[in-house]
Steps between C-alpha positions, in 0.01 A plus 500: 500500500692764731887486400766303575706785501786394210603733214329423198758468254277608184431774663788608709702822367847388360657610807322297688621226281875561484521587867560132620693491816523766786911553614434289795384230337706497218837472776370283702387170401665479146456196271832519350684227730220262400566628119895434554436128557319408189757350268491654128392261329149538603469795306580330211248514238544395124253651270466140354375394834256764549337438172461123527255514848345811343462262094439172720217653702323676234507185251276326841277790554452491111423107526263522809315856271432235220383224734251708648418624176453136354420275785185525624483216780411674875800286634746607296414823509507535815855286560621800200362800694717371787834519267349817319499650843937349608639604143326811487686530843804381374486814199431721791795417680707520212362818408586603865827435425507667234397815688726443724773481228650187605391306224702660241778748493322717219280707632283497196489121498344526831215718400404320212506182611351639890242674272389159280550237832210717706296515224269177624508661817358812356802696721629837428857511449595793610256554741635176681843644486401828686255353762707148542876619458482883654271397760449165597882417527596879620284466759420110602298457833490893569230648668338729283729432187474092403131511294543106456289341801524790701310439796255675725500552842200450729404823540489557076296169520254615766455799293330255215181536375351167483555461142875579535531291730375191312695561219850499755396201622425329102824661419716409808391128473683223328197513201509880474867559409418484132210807547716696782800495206298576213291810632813612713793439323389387123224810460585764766862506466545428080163551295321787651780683718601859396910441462721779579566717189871373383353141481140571396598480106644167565255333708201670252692326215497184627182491640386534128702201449349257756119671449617460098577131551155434716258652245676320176543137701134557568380612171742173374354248774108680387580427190555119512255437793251621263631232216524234778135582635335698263349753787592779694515340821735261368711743365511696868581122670759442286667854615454430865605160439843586353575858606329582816479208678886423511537860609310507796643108638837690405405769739483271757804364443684831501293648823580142636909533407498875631355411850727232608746707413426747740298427726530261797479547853888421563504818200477866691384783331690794626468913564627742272790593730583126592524382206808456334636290130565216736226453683248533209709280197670222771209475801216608222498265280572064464656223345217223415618196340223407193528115487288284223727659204279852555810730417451361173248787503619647800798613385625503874311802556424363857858540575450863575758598787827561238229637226446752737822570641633563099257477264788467240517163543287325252243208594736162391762622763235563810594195671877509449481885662340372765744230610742756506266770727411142751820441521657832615172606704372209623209470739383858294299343183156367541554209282233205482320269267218613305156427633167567445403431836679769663367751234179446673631511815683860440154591376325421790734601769613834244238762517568768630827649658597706830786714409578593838567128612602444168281160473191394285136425636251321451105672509459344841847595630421868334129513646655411838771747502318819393222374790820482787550805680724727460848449728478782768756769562757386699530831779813667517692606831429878520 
């Protein structure tokens, strides 16, 4: 698939990496009298706290493991792959706190309990730290920078082979968010990619962790499939059934999560040398109320605006930060309920993006405006 054009963070020399604003940008356009609002206490965060979502989620991803172990009923196993798929979410987002280093104060803490909480996930610790932390929020909604849902234009799309092109429209669409995070961000970005040197010891280390945990849950899972069953292909359903299944719905949750956070068409996407802190971590982002009791696994992760503006501020205190940031910039915050109707709508009207006019496309709307002519010259006076 020709490129979107974004630095590849695994790849990127550490320069590359460090260098996160140009002058310009970094005096114009500042975050800091959004930071100045937000009252201290919502960086408040007691290690007790931190480890009671991180205990009370692993004790229900440990319950809904033995269910699927034990239980053997379609229904039910289906009605756990759906929770498999929220708590593993729920570790994730603690563990992305934990990255961040909001969760705790100790830095250690943070990496051993990030390390453990994306373990169901099968995430790389510190490979989410360099691609999410250094890049993602460096750079959020910057042409050429922002890897997450960065978009193509209508000429990269035209430029498709027909294959390519079939897998941006699977992985643009509402049901392809799962595959379009998992090959992009999951395998590209943490499993495969070649880190820069000063981080490649870390993020080899803990890829032996997560790869480490894989092979011995599936040797474990083998192991009691073939009790349960007495034949191989019982022992292989009873891996898929418990270990890969609930990774790849949880896929879809995160690629789900990660879209709507980013990508709408009120949501511009802007040029390197327009771009500045504001535009990309107040205008690039939004503030979408889960109802139903979701942040019980949401952990207010869809209250992204003041995660983005300081990622110091841990996931409990999302919503009070934002009161704060409405209050003093009002009218500025895309802020609405959560909906699963208008993630298919963003999908549909979201796929591909004009960075000129600074607005996103449909196929049609592209197909049409690569087939307009060209605006002609206007003559000058001689």
């Amino acid at each position: 698939m020709p490129s979107a054009d974004t630095v590849d963070p695994t790849e990127a020399p550490d320069s590359t990496v460090t260098d996160l604003d140009d002058a310009s940008t970094d005096r114009k356009g500042s975050l800091k009298p959004v930071i100045d609002v937000i009252p201290p206490e919502a960086y408040e965060n007691p290690t007790w706290k931190g480890l009671a979502y991180f205990a009370r989620d692993a004790v229900i991803y440990g319950l809904v493991i033995a269910g699927l172990i034990l239980i053997k009923n379609p229904l039910v196993t289906l009605a756990l792959w759906f929770v498999a798929a929220l708590v593993i979410a729920g570790l994730f987002v603690i563990a992305h706190d934990a990255a961040h280093g909001s969760l705790f104060r100790s830095k250690r803490m943070n990496r051993v309990v990030g390390t453990i909480a994306m373990l169901p996930s099968w995430h790389v610790y510190e490979g989410w730290v360099l691609g999410h932390n250094r890049i993602h929020h460096a750079y959020t909604v910057r042409q050429g920078f922002d890897f997450v849902w960065h978009p193509y234009t209508p000429e990269q799309y035209a430029a498709m082979n027909r294959h390519q092109k079939l897998r941006h429209r699977i992985e643009w669409s509402w049901f392809g968010a799962g595959l379009y995070y998992m090959r992009e961000v999951w395998w590209h970005k943490m499993i495969v990619g070649k880190p820069p040197a000063r981080w490649a010891g870390a993020i080899r280390r803990d890829r032996i962790i997560v790869w480490t945990f894989v092979g011995l849950a599936s040797a474990g899972l083998a192991a009691v499939g073939w009790a349960q069953y007495g034949t191989v292909l019982g022992a292989f359903w009873l891996i898929l059934k418990t270990l890969v299944v609930p990774f790849f719905l949880f896929s879809f949750v995160i690629g789900s999560f990660v879209h709507v956070h980013h990508v709408q068409p009120d949501i511009r996407w802007w040029k390197r040398r327009e771009w500045t802190k504001w535009k990309g971590q107040m205008e690039g982002t939004t503030v979408l109320r889960a109802r139903f009791g979701l942040n019980f696994f949401f952990h207010w992760i869809m209250v992204h605006v003041p995660h983005h503006v300081d990622m110091r501020i841990p996931m409990y205190n999302l919503e009070l930060a934002t009161d704060a940031i409405e209050a003093a910039f009002p009218g500025t915050v895309h802020d609405e309920p959560l909906r699963f109707r208008d993630f298919i709508a963003n999908t549909r009207q979201c796929r591909l993006y004009d960075f000129d006019e600074g607005r996103w496309l449909t196929y049609r709307e592209a197909a049409e405006q690569l087939k307009a002519p060209a605006p002609e010259a206007t003559p000058t006076a001689a």
